[in-house]
N, CA, C and O atoms as a printed pandas DataFrame, in Angstrom:
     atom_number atom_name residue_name chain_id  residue_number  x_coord  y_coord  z_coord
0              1         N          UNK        A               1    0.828   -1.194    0.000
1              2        CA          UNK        A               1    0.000    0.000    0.000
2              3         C          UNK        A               1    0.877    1.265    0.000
3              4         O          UNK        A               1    0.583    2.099   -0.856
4              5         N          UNK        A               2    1.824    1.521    0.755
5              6        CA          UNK        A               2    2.692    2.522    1.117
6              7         C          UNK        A               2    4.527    1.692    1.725
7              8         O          UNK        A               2    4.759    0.917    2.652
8              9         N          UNK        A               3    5.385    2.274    0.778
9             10        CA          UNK        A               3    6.752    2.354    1.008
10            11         C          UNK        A               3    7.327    3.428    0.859
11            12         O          UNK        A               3    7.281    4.061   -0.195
12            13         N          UNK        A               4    8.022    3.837    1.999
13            14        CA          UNK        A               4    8.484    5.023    2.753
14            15         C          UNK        A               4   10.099    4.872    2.459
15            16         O          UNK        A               4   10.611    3.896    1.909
16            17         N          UNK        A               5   10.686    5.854    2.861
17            18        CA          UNK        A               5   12.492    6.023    2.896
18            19         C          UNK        A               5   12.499    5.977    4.201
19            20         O          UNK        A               5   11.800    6.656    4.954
20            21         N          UNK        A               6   13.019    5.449    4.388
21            22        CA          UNK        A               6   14.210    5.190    5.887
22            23         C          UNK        A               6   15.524    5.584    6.526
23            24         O          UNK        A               6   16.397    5.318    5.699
24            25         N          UNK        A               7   15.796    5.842    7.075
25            26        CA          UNK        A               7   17.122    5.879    7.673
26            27         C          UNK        A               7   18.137    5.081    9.315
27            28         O          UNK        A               7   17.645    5.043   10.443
28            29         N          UNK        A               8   18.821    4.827    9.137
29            30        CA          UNK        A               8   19.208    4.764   10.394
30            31         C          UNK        A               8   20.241    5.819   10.492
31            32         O          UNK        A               8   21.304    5.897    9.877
32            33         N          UNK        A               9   19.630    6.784   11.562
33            34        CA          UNK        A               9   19.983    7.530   11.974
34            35         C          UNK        A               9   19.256    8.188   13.474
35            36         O          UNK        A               9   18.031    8.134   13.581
36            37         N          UNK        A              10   19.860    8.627   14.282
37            38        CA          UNK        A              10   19.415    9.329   15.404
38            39         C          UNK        A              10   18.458   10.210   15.426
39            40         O          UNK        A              10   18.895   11.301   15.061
40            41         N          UNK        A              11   17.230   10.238   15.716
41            42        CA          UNK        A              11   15.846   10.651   15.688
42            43         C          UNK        A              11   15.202   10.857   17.361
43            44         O          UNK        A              11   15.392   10.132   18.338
44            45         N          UNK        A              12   14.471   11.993   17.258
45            46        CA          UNK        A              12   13.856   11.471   19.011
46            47         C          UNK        A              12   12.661   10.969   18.609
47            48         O          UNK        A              12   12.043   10.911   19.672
48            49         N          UNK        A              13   11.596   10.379   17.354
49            50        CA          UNK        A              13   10.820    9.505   17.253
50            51         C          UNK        A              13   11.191    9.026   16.251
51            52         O          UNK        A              13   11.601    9.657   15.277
52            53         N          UNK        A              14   11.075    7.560   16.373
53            54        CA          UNK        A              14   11.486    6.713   15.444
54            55         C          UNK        A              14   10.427    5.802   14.827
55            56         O          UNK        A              14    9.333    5.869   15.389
56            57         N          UNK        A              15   10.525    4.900   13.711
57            58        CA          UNK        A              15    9.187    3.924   13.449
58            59         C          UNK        A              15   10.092    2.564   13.662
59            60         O          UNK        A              15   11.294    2.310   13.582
60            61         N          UNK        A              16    8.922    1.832   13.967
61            62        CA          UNK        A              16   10.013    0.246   14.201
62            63         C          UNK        A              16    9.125   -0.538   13.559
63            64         O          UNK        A              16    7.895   -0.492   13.576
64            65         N          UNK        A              17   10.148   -1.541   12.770
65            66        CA          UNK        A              17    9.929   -2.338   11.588
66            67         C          UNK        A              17   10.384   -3.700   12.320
67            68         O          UNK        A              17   10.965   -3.820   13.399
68            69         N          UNK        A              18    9.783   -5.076   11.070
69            70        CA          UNK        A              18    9.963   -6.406   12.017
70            71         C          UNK        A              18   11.057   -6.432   10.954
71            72         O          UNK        A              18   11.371   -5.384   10.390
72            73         N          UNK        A              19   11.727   -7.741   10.619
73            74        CA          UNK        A              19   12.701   -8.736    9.551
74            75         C          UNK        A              19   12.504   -8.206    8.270
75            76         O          UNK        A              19   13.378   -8.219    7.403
76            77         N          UNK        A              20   11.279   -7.697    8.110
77            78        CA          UNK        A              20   10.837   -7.857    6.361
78            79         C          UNK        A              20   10.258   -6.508    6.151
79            80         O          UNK        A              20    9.468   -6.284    5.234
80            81         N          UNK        A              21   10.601   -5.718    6.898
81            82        CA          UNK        A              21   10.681   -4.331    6.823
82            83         C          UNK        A              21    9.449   -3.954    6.509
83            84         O          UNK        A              21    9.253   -3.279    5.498
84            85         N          UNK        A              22    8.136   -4.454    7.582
85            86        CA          UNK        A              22    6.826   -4.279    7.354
86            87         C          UNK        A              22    7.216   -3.701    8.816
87            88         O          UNK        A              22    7.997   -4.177    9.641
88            89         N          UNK        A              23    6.103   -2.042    8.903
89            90        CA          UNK        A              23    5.781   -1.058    9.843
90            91         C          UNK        A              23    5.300   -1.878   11.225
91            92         O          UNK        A              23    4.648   -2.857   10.863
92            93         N          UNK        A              24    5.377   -1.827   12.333
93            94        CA          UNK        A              24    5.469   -2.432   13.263
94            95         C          UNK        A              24    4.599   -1.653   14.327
95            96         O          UNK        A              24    3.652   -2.247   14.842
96            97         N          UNK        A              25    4.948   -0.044   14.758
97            98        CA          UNK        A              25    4.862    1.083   15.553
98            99         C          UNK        A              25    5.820    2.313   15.024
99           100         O          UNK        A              25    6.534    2.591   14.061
100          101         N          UNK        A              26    5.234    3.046   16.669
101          102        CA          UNK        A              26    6.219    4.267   16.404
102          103         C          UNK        A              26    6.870    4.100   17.945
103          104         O          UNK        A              26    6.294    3.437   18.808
104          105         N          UNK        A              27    7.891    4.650   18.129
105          106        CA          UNK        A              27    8.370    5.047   18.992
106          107         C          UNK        A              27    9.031    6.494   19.565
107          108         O          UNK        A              27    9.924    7.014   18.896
108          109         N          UNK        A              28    8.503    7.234   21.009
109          110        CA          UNK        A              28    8.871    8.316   21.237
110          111         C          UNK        A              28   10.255    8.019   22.150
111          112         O          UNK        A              28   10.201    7.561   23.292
112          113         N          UNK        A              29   11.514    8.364   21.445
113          114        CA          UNK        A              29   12.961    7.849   22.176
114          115         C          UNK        A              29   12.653    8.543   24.271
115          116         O          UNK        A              29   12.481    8.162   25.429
116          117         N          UNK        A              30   12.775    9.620   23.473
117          118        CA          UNK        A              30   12.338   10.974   24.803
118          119         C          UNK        A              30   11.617   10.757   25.961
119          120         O          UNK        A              30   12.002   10.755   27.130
120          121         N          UNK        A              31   10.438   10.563   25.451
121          122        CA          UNK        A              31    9.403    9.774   26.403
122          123         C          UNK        A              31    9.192    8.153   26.756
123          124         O          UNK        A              31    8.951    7.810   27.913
124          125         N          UNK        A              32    9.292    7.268   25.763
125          126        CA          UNK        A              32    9.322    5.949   25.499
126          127         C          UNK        A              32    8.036    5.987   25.338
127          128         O          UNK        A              32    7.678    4.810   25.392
128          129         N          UNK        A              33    6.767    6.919   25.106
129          130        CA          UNK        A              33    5.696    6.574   24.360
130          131         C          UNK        A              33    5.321    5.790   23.256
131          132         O          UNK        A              33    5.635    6.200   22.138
132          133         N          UNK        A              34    4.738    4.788   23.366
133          134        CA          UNK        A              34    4.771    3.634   21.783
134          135         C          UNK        A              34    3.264    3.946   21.223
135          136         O          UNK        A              34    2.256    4.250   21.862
136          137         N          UNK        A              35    3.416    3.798   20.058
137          138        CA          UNK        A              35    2.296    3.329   19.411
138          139         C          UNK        A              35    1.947    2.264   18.046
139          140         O          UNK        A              35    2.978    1.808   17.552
140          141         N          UNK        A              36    0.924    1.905   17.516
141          142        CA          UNK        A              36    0.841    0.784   16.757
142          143         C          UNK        A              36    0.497   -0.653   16.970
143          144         O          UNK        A              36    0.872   -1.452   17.828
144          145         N          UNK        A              37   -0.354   -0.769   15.912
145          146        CA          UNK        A              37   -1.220   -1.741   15.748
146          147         C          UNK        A              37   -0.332   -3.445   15.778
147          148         O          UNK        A              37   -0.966   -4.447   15.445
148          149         N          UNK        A              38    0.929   -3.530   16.148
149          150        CA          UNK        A              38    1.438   -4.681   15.855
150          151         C          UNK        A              38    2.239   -4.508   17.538
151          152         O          UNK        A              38    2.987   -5.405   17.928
152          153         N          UNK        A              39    1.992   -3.393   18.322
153          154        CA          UNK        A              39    3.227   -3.497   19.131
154          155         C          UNK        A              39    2.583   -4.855   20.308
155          156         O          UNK        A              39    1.381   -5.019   20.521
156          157         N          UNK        A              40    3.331   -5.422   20.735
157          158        CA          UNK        A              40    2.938   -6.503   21.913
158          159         C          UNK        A              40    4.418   -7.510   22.391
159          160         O          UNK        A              40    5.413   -7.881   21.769
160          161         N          UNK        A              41    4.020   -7.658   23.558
161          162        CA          UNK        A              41    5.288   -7.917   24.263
162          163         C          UNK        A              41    6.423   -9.357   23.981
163          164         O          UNK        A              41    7.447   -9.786   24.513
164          165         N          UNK        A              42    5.475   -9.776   22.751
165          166        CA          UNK        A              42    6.252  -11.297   21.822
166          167         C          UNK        A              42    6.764  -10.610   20.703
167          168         O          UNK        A              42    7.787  -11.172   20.314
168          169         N          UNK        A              43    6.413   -9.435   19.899
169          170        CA          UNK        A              43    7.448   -9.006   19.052
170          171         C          UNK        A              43    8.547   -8.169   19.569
171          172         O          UNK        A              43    8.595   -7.117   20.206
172          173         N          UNK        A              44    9.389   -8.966   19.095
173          174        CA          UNK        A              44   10.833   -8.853   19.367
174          175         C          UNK        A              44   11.947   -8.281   18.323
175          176         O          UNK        A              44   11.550   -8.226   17.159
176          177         N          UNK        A              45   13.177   -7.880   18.547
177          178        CA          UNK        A              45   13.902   -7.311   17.399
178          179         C          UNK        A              45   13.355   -6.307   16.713
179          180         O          UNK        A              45   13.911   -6.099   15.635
180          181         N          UNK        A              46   12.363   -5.544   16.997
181          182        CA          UNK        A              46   12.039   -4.427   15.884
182          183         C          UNK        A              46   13.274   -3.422   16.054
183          184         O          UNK        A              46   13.857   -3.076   17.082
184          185         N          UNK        A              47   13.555   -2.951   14.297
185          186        CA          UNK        A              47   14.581   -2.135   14.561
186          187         C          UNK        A              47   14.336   -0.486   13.852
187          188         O          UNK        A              47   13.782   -0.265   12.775
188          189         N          UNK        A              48   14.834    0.396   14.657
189          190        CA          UNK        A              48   14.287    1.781   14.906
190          191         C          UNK        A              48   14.597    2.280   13.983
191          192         O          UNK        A              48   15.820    2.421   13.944
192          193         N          UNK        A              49   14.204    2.570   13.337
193          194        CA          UNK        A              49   14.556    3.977   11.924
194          195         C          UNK        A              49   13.869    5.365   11.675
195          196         O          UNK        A              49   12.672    5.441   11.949
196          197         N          UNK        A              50   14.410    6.295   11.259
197          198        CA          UNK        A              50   14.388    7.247   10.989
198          199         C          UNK        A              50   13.278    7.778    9.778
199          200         O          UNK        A              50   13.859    7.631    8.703
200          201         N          UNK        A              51   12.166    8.231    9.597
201          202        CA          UNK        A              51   11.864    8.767    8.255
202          203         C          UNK        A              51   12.019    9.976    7.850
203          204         O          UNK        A              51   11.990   11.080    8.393
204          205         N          UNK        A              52   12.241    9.468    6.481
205          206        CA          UNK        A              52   12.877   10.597    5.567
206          207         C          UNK        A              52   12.042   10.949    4.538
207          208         O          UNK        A              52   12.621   11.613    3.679
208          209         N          UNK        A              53   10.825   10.726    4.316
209          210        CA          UNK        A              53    9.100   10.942    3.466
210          211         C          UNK        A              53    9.779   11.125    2.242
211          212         O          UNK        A              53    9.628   12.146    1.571
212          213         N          UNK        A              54   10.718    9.940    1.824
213          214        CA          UNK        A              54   10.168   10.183    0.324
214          215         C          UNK        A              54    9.649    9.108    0.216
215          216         O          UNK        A              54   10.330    8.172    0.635
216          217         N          UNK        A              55    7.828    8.659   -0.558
217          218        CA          UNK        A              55    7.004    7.929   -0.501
218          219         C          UNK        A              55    6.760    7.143   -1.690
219          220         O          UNK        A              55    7.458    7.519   -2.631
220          221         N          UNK        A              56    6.016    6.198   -1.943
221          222        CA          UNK        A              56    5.532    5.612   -3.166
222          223         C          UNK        A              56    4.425    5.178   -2.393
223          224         O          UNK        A              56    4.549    4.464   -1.397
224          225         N          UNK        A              57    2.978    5.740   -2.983
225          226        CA          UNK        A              57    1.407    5.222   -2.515
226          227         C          UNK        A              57    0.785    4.736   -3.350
227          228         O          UNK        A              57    1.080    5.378   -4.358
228          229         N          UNK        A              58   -0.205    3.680   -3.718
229          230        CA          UNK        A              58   -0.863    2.909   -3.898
230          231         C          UNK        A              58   -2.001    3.910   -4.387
231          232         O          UNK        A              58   -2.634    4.397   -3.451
232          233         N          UNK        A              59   -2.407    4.331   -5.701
233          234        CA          UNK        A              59   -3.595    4.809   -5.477
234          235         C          UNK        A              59   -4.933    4.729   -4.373
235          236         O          UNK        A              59   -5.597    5.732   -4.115
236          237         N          UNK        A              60   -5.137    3.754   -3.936
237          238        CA          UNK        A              60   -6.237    3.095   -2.774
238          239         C          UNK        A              60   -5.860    3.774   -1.740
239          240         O          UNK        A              60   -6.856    4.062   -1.077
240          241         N          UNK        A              61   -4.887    4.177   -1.268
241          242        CA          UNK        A              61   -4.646    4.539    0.110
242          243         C          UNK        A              61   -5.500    5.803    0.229
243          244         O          UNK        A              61   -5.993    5.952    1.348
244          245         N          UNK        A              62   -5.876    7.053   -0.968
245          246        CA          UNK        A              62   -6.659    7.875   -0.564
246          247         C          UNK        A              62   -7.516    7.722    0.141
247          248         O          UNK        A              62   -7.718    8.304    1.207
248          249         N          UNK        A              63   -8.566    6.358   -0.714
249          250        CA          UNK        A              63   -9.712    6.079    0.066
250          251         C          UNK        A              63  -10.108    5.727    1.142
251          252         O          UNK        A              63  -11.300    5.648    1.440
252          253         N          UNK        A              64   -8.980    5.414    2.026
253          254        CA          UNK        A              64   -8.844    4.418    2.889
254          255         C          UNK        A              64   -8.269    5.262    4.260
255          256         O          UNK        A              64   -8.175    4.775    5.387
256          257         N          UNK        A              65   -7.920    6.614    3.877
257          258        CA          UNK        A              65   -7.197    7.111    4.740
258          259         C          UNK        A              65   -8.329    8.114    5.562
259          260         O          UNK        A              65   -8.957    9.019    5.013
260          261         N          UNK        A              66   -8.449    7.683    7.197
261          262        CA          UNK        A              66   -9.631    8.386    7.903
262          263         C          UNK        A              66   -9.843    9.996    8.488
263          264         O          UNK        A              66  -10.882   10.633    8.660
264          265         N          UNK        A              67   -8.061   10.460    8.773
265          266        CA          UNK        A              67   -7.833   11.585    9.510
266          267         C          UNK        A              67   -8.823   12.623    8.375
267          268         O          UNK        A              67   -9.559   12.391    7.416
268          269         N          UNK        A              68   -8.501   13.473    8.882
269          270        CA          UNK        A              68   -9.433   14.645    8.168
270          271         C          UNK        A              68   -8.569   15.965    8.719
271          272         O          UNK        A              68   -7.994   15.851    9.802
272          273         N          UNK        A              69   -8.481   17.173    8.002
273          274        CA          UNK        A              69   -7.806   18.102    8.455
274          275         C          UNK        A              69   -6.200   18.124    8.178
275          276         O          UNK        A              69   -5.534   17.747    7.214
276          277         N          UNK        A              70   -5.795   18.825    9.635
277          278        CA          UNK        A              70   -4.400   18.751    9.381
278          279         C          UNK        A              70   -3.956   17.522   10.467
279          280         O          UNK        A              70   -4.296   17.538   11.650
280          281         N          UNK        A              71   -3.138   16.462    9.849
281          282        CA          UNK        A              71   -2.757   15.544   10.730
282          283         C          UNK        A              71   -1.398   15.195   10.814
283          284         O          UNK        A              71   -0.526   16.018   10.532
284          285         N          UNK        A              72   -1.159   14.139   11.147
285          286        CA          UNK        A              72    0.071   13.537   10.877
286          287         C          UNK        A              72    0.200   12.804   10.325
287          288         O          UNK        A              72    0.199   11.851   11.105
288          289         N          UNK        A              73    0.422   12.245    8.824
289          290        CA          UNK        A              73    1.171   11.149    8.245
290          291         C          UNK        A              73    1.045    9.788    8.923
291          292         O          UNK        A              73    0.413    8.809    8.527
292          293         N          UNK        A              74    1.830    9.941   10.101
293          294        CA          UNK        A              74    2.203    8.998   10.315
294          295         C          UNK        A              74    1.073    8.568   10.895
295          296         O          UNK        A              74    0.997    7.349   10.743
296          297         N          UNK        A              75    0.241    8.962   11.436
297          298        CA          UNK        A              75   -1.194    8.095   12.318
298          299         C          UNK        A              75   -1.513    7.162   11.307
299          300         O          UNK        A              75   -1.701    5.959   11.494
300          301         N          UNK        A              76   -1.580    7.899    9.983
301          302        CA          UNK        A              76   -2.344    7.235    8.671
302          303         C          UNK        A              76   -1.166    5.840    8.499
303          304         O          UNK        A              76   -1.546    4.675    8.378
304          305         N          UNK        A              77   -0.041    6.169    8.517
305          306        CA          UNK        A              77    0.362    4.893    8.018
306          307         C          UNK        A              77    0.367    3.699    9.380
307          308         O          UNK        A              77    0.490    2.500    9.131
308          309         N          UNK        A              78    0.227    4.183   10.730
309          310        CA          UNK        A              78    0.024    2.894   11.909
310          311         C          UNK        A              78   -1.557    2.724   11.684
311          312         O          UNK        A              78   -1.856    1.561   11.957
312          313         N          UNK        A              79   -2.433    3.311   11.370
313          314        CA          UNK        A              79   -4.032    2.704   10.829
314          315         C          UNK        A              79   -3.658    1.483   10.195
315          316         O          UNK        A              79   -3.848    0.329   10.577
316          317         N          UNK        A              80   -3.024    1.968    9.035
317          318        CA          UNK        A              80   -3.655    1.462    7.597
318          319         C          UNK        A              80   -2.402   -0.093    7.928
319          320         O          UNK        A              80   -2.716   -1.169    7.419
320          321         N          UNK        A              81   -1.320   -0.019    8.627
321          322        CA          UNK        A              81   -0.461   -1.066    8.813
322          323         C          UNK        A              81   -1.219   -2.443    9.505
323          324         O          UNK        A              81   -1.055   -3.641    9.273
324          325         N          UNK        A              82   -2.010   -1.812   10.340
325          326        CA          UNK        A              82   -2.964   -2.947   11.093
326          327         C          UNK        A              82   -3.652   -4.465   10.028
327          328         O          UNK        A              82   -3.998   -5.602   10.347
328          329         N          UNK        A              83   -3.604   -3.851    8.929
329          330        CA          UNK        A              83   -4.402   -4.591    7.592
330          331         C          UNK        A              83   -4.034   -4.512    5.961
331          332         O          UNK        A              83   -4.591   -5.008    4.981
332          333         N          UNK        A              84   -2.937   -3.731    6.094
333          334        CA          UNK        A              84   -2.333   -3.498    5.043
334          335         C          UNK        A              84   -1.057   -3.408    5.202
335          336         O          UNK        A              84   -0.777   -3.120    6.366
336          337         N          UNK        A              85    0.252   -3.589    4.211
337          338        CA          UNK        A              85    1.073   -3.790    4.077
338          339         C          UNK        A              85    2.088   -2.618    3.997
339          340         O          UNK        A              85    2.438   -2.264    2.872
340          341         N          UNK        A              86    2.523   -2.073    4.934
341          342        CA          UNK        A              86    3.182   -0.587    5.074
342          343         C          UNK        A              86    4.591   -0.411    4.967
343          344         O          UNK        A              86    4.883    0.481    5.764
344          345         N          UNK        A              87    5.585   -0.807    4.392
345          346        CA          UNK        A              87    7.084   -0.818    4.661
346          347         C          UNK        A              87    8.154    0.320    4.181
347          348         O          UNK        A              87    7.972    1.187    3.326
348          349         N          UNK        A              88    9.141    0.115    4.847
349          350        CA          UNK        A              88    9.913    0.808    4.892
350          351         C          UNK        A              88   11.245    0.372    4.024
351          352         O          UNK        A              88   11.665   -0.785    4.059
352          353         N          UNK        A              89   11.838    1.359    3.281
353          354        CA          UNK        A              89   13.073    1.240    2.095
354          355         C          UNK        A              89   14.353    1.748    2.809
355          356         O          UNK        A              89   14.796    2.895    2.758
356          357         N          UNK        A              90   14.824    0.782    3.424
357          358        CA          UNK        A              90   16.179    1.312    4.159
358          359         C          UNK        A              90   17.645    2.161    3.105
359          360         O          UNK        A              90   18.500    1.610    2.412
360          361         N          UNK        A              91   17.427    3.596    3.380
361          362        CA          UNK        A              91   18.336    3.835    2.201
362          363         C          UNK        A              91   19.946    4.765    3.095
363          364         O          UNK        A              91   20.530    5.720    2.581
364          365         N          UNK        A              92   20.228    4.288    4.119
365          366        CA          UNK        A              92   21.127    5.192    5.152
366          367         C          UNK        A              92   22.356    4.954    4.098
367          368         O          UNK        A              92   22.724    4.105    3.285
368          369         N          UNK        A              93   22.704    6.033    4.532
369          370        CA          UNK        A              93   24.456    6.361    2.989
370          371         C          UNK        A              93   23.723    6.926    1.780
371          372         O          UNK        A              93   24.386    6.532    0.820
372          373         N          UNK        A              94   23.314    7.213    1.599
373          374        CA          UNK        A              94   22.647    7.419    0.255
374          375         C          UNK        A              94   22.196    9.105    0.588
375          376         O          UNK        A              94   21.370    9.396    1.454
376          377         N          UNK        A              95   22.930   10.148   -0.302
377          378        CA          UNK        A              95   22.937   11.639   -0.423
378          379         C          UNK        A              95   21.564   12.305   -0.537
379          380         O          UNK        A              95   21.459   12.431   -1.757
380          381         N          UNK        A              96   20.409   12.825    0.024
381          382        CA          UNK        A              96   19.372   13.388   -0.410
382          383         C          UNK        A              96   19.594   14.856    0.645
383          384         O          UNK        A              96   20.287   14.896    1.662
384          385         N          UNK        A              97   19.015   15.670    0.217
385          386        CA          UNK        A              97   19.063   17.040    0.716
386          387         C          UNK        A              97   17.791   17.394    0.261
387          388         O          UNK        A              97   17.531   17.248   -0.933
388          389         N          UNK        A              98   16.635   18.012    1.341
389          390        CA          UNK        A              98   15.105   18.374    1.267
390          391         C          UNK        A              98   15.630   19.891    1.164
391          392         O          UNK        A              98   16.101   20.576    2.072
392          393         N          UNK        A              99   15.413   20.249   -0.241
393          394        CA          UNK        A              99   15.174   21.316   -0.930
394          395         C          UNK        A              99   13.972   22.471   -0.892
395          396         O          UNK        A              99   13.706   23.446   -1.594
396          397         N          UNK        A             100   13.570   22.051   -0.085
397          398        CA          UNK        A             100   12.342   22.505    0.814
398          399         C          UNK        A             100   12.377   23.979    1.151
399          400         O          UNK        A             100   11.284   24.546    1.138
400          401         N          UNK        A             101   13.360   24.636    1.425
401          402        CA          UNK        A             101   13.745   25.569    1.882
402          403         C          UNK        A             101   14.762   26.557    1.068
403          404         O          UNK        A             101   15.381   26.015    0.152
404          405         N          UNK        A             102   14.972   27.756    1.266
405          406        CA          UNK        A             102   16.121   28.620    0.295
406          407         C          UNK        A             102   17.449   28.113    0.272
407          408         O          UNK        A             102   18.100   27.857   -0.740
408          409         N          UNK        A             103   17.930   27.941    1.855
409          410        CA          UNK        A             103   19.347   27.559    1.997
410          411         C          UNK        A             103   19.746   26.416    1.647
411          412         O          UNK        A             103   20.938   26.192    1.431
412          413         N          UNK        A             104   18.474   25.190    1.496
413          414        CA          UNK        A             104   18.849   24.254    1.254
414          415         C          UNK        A             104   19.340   23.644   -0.237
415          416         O          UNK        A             104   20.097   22.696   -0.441
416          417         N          UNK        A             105   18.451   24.764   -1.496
417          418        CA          UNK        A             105   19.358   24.627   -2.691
418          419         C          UNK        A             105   20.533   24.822   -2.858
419          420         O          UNK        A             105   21.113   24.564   -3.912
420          421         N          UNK        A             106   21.058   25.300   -1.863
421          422        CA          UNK        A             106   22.780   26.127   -2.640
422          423         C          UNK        A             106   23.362   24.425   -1.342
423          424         O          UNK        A             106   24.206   23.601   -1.693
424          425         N          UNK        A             107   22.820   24.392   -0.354
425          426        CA          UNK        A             107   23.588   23.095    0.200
426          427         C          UNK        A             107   23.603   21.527   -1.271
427          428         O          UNK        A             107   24.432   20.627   -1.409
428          429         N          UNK        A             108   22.444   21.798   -2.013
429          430        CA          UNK        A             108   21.746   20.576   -2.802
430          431         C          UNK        A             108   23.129   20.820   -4.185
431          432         O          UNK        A             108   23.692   19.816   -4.622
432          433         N          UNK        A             109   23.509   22.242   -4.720
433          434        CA          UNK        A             109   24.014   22.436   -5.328
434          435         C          UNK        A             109   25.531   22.135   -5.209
435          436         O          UNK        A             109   26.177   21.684   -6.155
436          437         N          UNK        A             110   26.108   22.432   -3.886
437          438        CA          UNK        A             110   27.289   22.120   -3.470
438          439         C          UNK        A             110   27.396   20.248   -4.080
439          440         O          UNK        A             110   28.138   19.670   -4.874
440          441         N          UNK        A             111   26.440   19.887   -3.363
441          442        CA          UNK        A             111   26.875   18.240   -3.687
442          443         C          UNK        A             111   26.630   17.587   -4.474
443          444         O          UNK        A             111   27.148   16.471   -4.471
444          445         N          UNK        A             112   25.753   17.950   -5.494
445          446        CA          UNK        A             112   25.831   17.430   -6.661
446          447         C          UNK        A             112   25.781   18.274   -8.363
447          448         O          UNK        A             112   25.307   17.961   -9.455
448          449         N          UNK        A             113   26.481   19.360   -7.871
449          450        CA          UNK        A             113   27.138   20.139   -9.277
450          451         C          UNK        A             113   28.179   19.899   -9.194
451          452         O          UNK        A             113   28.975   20.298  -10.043
């Protein structure tokens, strides 16, 4: 339904994935607040990563998605993980710079002109 970019990298919330890099929860490092439809005290090894929203969606996920307003992303993808297939694309080493911003073109330009 939805595959996300990943990172391992240091985050104060992280998402945790099982073996096969299907969405698991979230985790608040800070607080140790958890959330998600898979968390329970027999899954084991989930490992913490970082997101980095660059996405690939499933046309269907519009329909399917409940929040309304302004939300968070991420609620939508621990919903929709409960019954659908949500994973994560581990891409850590790999150069991206969110261009998002003014300063961040001339950083985007430095590294790959």
């Amino acid at each position: 339904m939805v595959t996300f970019g990943v990172t391992n990298r240091k985050s104060s919330r992280v998402l945790l994935f099982d073996k096969d890099n299907r969405l698991r929860g979230w985790r608040n490092v800070q607080t140790g607040e958890e959330k998600g439809p898979h968390l329970n005290a027999a899954e084991t090894g989930l490992k913490e990563m970082a997101y980095s929203c660059a996405v690939i969606y499933q046309p269907e996920i519009f329909d399917l998605i409940k929040q309304q307003g302004k939300f968070s992303i991420i609620e939508t993808y621990l919903d929709l993980a409960a019954e659908h297939s949500i994973l994560g694309y581990d891409h850590s080493g790999d150069l991206l710079v969110d261009v998002g911003k003014p300063e961040s073109v001339a950083v985007a330009e430095k590294l790959f002109l």
